[in-house]
Predicted model as a PDB file, atoms N, CA, C, CB and O in Angstrom, pLDDT in the B-factor column:
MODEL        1                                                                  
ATOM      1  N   UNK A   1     -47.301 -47.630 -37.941  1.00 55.00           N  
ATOM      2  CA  UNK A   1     -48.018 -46.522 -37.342  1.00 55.00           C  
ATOM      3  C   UNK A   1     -47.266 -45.964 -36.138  1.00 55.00           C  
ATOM      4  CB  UNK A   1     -49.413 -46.960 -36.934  1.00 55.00           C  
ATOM      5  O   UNK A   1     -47.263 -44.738 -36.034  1.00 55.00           O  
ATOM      6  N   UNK A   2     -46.578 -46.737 -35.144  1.00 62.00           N  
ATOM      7  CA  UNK A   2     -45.775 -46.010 -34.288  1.00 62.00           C  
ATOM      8  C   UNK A   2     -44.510 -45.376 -34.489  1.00 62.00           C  
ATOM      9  CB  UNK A   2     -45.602 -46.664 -33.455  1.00 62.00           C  
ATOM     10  O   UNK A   2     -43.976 -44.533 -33.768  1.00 62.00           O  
ATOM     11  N   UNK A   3     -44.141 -45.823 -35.431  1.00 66.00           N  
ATOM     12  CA  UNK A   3     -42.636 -45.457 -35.824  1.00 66.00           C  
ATOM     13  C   UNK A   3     -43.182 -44.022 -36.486  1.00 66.00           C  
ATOM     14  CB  UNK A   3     -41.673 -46.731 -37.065  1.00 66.00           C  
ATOM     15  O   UNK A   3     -42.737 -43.033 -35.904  1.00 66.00           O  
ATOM     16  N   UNK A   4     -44.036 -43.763 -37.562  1.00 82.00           N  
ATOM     17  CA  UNK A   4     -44.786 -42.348 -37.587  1.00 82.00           C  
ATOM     18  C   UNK A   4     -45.256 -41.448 -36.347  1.00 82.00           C  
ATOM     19  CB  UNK A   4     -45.993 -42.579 -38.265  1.00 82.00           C  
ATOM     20  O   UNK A   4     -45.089 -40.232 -36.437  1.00 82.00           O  
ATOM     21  N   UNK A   5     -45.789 -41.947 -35.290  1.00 83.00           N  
ATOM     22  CA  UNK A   5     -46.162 -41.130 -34.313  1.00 83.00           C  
ATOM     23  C   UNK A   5     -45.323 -40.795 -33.514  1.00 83.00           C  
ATOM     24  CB  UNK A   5     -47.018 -41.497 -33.718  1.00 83.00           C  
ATOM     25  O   UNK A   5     -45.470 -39.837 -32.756  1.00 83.00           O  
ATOM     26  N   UNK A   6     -43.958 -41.783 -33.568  1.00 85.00           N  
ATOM     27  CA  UNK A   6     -42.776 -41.552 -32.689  1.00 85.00           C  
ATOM     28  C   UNK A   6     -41.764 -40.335 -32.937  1.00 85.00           C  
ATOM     29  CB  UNK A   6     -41.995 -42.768 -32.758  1.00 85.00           C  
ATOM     30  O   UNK A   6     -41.216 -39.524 -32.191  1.00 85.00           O  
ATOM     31  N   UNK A   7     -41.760 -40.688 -35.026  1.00 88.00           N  
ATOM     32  CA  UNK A   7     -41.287 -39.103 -35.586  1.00 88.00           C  
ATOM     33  C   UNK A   7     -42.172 -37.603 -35.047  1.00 88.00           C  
ATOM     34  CB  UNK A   7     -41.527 -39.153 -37.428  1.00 88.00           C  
ATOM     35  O   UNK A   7     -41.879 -36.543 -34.495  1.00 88.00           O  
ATOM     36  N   UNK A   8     -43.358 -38.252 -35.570  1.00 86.00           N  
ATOM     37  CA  UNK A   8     -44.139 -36.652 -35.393  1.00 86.00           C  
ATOM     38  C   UNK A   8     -44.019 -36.062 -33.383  1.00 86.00           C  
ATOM     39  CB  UNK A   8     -46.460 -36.989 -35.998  1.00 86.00           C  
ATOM     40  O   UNK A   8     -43.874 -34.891 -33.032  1.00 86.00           O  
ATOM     41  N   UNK A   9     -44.103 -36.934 -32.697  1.00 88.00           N  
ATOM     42  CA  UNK A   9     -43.669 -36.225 -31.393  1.00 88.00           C  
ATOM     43  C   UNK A   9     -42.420 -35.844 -31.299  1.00 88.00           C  
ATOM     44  CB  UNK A   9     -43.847 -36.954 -30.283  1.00 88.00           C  
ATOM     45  O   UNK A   9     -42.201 -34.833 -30.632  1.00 88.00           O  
ATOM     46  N   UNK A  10     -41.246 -36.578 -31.964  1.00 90.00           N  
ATOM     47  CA  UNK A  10     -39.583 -35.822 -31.881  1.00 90.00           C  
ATOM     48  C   UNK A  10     -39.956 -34.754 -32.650  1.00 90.00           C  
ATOM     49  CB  UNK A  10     -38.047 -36.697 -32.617  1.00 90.00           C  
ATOM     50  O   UNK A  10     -39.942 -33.861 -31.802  1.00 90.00           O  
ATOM     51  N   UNK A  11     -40.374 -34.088 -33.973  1.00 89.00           N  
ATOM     52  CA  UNK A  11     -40.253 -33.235 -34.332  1.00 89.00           C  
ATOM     53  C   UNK A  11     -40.612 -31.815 -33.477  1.00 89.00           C  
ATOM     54  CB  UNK A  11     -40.713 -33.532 -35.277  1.00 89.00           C  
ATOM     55  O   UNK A  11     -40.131 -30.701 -33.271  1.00 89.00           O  
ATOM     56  N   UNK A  12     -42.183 -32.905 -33.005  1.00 90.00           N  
ATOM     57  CA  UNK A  12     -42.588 -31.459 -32.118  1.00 90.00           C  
ATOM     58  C   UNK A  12     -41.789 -30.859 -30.990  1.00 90.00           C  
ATOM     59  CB  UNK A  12     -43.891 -31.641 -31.409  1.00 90.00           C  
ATOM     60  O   UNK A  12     -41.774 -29.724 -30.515  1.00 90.00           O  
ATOM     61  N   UNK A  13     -41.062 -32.071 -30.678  1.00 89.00           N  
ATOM     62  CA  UNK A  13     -40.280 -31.831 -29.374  1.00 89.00           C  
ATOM     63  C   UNK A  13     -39.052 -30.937 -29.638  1.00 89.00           C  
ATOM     64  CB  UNK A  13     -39.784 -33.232 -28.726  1.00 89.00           C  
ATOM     65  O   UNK A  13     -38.310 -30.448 -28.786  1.00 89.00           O  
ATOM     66  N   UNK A  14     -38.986 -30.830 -30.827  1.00 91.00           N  
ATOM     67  CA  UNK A  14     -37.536 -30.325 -30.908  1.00 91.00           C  
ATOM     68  C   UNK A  14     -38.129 -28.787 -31.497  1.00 91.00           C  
ATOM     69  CB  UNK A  14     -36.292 -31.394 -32.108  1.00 91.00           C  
ATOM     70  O   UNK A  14     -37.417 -27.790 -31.373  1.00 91.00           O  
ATOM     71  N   UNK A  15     -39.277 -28.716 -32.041  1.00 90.00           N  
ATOM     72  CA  UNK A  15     -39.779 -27.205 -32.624  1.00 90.00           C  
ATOM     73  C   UNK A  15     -40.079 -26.684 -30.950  1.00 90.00           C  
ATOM     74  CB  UNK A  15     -41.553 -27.220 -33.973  1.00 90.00           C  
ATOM     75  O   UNK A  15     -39.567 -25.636 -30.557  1.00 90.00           O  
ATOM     76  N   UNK A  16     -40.935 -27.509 -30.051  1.00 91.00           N  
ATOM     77  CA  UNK A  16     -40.843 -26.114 -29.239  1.00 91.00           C  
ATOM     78  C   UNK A  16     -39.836 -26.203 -27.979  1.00 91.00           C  
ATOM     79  CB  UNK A  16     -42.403 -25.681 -28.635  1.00 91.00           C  
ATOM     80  O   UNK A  16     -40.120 -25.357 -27.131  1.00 91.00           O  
ATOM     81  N   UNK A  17     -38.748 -27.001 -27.647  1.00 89.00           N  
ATOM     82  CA  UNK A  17     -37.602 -26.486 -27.663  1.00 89.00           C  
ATOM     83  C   UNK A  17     -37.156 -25.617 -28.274  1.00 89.00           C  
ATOM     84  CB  UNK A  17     -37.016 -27.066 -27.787  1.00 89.00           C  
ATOM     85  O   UNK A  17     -36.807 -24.848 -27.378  1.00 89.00           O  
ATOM     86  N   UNK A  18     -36.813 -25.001 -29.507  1.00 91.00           N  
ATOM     87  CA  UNK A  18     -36.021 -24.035 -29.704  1.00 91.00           C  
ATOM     88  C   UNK A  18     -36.962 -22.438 -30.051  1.00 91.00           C  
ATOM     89  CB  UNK A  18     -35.052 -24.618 -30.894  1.00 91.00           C  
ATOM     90  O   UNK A  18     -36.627 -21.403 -30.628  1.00 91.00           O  
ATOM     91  N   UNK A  19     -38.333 -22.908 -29.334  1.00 90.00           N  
ATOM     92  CA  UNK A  19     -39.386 -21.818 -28.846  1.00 90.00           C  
ATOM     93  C   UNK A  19     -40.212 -21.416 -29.833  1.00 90.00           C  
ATOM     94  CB  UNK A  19     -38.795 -20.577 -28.314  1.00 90.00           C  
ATOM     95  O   UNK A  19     -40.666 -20.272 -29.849  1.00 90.00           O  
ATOM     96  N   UNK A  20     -40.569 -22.565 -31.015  1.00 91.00           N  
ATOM     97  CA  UNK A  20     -41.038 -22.677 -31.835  1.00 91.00           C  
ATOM     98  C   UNK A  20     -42.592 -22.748 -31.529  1.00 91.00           C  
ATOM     99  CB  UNK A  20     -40.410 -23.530 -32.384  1.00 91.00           C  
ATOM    100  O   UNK A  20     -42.860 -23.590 -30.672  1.00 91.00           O  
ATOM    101  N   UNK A  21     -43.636 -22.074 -32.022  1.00 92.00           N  
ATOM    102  CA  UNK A  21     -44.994 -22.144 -32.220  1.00 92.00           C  
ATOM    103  C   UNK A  21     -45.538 -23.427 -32.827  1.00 92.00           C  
ATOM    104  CB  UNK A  21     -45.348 -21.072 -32.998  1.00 92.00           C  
ATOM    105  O   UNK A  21     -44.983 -23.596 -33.912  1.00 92.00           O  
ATOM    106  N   UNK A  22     -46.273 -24.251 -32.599  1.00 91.00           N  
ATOM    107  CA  UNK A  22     -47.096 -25.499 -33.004  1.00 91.00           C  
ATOM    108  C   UNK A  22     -48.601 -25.529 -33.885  1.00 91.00           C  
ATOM    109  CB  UNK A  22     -47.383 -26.124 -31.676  1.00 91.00           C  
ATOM    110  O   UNK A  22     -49.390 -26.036 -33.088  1.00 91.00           O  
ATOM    111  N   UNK A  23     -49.267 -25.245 -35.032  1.00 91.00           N  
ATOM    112  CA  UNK A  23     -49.815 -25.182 -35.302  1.00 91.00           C  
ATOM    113  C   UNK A  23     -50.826 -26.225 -35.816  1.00 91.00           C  
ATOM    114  CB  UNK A  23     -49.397 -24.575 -35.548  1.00 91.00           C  
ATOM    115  O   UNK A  23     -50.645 -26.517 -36.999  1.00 91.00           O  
ATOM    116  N   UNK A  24     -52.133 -27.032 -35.034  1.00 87.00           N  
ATOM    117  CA  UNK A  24     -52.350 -28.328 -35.244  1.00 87.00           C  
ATOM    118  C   UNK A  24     -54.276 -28.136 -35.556  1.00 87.00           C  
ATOM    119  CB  UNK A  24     -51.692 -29.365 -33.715  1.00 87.00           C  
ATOM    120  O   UNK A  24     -55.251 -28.137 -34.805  1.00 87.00           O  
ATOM    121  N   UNK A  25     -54.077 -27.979 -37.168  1.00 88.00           N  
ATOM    122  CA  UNK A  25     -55.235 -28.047 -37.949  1.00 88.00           C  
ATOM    123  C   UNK A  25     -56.571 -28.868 -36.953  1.00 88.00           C  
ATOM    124  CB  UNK A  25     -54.756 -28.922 -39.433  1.00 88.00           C  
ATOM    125  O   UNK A  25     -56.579 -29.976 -36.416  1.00 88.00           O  
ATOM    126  N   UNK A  26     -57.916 -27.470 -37.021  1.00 88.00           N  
ATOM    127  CA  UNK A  26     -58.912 -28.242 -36.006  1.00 88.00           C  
ATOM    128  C   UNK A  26     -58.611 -27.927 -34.431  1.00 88.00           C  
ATOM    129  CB  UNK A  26     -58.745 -29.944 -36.234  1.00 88.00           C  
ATOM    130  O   UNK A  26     -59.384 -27.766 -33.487  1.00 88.00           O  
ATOM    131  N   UNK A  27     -57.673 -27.911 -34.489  1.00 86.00           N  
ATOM    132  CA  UNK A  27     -57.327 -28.728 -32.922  1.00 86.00           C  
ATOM    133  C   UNK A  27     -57.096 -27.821 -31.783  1.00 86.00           C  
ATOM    134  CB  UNK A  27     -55.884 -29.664 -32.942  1.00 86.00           C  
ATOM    135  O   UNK A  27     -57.422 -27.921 -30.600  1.00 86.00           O  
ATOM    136  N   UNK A  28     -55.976 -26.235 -32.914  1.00 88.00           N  
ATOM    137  CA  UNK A  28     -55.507 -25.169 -31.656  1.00 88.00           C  
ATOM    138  C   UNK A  28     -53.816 -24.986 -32.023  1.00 88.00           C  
ATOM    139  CB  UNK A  28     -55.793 -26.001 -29.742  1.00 88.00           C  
ATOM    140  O   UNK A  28     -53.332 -25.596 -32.977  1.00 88.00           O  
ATOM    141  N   UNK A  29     -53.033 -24.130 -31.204  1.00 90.00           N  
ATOM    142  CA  UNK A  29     -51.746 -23.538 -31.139  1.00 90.00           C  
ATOM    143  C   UNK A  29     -51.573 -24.256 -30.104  1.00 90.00           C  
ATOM    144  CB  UNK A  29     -51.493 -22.045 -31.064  1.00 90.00           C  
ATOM    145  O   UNK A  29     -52.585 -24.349 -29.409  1.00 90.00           O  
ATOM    146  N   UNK A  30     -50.429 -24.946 -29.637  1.00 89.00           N  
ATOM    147  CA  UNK A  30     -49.229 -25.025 -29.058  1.00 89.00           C  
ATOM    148  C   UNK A  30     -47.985 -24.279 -29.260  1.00 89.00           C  
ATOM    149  CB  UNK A  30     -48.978 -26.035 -29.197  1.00 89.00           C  
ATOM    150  O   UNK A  30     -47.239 -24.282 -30.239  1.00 89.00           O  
ATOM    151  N   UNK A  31     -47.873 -23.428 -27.790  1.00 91.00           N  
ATOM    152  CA  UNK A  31     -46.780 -23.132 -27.566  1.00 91.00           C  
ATOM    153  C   UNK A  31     -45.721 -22.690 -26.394  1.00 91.00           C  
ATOM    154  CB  UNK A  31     -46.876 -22.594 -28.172  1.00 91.00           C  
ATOM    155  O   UNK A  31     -46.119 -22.132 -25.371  1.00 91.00           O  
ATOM    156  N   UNK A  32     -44.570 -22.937 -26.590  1.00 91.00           N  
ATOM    157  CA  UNK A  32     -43.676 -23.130 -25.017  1.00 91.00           C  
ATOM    158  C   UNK A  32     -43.477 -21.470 -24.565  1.00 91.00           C  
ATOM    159  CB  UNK A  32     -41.704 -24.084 -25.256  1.00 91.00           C  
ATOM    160  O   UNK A  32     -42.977 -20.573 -25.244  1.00 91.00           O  
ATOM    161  N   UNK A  33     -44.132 -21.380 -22.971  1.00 93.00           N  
ATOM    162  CA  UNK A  33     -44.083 -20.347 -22.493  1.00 93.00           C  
ATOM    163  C   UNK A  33     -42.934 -20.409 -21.315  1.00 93.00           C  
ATOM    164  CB  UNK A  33     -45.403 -20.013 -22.164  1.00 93.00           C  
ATOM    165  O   UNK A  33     -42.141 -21.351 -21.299  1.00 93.00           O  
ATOM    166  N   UNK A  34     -42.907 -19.851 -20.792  1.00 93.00           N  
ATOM    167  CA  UNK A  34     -41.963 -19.455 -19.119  1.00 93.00           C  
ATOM    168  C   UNK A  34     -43.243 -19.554 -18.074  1.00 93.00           C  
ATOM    169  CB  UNK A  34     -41.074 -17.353 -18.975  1.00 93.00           C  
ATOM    170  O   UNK A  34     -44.407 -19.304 -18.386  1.00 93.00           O  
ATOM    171  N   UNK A  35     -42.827 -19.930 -16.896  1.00 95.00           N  
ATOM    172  CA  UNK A  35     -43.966 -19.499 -15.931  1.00 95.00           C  
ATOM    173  C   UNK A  35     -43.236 -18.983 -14.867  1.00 95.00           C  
ATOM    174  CB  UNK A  35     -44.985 -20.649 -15.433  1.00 95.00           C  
ATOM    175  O   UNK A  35     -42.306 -19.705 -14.511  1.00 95.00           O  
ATOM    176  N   UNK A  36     -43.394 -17.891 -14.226  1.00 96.00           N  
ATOM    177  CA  UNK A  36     -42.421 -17.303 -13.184  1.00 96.00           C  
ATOM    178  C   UNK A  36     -42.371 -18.206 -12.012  1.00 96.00           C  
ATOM    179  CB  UNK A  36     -42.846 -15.846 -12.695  1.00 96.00           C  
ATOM    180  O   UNK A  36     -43.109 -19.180 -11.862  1.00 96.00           O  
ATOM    181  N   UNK A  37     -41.563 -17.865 -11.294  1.00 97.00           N  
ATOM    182  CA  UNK A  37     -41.449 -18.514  -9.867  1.00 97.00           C  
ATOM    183  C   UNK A  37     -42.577 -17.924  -8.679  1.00 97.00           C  
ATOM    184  CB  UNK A  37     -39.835 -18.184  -9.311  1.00 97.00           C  
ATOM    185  O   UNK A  37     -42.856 -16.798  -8.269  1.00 97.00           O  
ATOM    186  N   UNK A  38     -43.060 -19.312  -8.363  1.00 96.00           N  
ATOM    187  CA  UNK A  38     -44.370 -18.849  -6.920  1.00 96.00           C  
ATOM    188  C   UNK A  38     -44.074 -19.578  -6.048  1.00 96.00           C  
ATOM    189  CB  UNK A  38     -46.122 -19.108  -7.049  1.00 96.00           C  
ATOM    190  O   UNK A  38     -43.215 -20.459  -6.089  1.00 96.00           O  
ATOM    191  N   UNK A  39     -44.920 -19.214  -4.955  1.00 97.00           N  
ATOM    192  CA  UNK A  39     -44.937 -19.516  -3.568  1.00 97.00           C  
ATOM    193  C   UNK A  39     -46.251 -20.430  -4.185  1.00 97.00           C  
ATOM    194  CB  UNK A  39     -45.083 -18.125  -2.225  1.00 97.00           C  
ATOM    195  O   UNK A  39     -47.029 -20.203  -5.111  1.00 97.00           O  
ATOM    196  N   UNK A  40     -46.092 -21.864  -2.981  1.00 96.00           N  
ATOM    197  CA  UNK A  40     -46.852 -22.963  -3.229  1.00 96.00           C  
ATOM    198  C   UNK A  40     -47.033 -23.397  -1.307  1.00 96.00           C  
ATOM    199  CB  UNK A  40     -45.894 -24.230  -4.486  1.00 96.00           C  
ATOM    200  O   UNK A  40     -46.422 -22.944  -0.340  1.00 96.00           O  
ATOM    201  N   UNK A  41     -47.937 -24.251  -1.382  1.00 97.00           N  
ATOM    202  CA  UNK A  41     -47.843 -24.875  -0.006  1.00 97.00           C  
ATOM    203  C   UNK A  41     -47.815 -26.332  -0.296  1.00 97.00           C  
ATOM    204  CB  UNK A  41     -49.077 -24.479   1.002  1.00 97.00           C  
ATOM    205  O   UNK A  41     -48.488 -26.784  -1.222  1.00 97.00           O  
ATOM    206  N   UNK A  42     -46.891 -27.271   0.630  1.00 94.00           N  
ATOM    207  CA  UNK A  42     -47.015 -28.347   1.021  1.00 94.00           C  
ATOM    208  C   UNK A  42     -48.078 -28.850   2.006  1.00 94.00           C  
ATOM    209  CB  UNK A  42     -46.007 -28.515   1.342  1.00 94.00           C  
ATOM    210  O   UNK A  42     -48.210 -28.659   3.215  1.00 94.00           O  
ATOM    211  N   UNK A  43     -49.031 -29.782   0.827  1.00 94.00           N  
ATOM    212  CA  UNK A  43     -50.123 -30.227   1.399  1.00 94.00           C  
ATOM    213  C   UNK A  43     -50.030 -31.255   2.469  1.00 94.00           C  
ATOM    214  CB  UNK A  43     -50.860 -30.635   0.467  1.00 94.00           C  
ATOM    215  O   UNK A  43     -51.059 -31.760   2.916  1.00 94.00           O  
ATOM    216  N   UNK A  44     -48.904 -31.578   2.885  1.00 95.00           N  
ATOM    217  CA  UNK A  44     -49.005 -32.485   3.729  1.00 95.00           C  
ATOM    218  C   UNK A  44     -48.295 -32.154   5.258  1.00 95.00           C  
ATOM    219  CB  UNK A  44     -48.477 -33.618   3.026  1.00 95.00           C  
ATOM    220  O   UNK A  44     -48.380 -32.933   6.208  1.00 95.00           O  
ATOM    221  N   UNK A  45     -47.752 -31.160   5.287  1.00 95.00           N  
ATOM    222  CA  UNK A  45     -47.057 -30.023   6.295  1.00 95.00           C  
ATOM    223  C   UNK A  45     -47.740 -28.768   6.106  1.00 95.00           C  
ATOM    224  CB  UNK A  45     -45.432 -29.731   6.009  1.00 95.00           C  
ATOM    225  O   UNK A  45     -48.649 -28.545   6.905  1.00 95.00           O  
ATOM    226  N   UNK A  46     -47.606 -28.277   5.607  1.00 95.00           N  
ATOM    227  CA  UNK A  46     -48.561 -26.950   5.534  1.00 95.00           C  
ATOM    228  C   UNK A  46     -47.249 -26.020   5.127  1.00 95.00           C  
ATOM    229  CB  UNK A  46     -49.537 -26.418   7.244  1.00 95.00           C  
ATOM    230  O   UNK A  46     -47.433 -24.803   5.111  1.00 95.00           O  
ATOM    231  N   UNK A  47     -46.400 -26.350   4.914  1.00 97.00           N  
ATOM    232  CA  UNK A  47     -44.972 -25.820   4.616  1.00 97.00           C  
ATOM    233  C   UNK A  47     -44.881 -24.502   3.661  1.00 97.00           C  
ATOM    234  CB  UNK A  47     -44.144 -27.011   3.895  1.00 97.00           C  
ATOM    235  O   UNK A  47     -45.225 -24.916   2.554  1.00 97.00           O  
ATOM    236  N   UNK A  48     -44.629 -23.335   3.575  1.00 96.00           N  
ATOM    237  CA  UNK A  48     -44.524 -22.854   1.910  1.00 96.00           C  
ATOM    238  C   UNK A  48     -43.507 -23.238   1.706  1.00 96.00           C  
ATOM    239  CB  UNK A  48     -44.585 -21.399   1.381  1.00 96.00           C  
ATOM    240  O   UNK A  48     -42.644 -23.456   2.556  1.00 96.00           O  
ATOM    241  N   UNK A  49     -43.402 -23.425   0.290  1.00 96.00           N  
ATOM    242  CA  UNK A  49     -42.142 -23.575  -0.660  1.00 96.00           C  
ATOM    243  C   UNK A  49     -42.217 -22.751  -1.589  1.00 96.00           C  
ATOM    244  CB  UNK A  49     -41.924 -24.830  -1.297  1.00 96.00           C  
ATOM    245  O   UNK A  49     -43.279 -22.182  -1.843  1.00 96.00           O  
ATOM    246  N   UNK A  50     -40.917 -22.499  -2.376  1.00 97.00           N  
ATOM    247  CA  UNK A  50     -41.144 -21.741  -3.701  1.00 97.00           C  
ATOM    248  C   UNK A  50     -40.527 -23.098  -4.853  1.00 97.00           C  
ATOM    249  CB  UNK A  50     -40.049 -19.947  -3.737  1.00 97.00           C  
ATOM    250  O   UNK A  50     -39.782 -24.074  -4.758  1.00 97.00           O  
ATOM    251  N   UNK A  51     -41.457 -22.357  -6.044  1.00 96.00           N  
ATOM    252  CA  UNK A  51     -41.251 -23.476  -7.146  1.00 96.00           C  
ATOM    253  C   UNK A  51     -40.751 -22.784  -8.080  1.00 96.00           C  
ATOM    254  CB  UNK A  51     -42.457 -24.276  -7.676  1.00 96.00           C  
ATOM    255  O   UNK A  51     -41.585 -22.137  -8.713  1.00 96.00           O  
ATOM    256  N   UNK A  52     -39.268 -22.639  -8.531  1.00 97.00           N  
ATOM    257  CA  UNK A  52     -38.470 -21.796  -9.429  1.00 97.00           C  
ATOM    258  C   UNK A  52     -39.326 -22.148 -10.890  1.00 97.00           C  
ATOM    259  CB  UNK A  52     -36.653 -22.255  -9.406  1.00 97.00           C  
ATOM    260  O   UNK A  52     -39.956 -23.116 -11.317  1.00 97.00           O  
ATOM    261  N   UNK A  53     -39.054 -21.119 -11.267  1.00 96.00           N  
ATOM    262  CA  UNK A  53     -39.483 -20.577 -13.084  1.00 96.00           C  
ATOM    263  C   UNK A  53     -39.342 -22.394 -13.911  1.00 96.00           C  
ATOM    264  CB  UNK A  53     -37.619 -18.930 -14.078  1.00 96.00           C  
ATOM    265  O   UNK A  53     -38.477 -23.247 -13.712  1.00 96.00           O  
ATOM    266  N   UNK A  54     -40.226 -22.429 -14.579  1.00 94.00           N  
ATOM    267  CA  UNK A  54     -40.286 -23.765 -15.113  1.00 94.00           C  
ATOM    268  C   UNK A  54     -40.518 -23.349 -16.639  1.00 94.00           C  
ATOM    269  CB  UNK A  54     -41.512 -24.769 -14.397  1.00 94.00           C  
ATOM    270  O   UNK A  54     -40.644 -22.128 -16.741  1.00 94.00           O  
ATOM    271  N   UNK A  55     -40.602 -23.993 -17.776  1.00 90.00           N  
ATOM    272  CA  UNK A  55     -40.644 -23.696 -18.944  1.00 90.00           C  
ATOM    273  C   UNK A  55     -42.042 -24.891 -19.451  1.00 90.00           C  
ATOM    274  CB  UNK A  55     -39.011 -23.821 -19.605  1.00 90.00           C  
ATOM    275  O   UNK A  55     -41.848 -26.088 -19.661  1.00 90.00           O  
ATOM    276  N   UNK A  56     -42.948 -24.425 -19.524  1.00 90.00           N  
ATOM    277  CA  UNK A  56     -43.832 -25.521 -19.887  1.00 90.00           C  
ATOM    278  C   UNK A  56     -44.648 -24.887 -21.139  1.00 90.00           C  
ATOM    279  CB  UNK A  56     -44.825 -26.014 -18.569  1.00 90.00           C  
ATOM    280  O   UNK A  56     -44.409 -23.770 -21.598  1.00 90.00           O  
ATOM    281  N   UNK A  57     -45.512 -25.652 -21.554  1.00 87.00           N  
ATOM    282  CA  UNK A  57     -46.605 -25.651 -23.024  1.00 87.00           C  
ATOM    283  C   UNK A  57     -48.018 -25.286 -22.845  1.00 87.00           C  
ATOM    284  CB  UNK A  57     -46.774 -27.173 -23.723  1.00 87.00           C  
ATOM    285  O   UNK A  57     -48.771 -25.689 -21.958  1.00 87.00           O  
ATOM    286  N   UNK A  58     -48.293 -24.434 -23.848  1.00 87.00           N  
ATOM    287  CA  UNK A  58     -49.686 -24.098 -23.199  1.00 87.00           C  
ATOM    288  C   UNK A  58     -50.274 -23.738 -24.532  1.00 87.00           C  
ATOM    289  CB  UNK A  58     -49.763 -22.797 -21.932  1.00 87.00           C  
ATOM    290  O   UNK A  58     -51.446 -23.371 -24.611  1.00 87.00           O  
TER     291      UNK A  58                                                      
ENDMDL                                                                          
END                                                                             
């Protein structure tokens, strides 16, 4: 059973790397977006920072 669940997460990993759509019966779409770069604050200074463009799943 893990050696199956270990394939099915490399596959996914590698479909939305190359910006591939995820389609998971029941369940919903996965897919890898861009998120631009923002201004954030450091909660422990009160600091702003900026947090460059990240590529995450949604």
């Amino acid at each position: 059973m893990i050696f199956s669940l270990g394939c099915i997460q490399t596959a996914m990993h590698e479909e939305l790397k190359n910006g591939e759509d995820i389609m998971i019966s029941n369940a919903g779409k996965i897919k890898p977006i861009l998120q631009a770069e923002r201004k954030a604050r450091n909660p422990q200074t009160g600091e702003e920072i900026t947090i460059g463009e990240n590529e995450t799943i949604k």
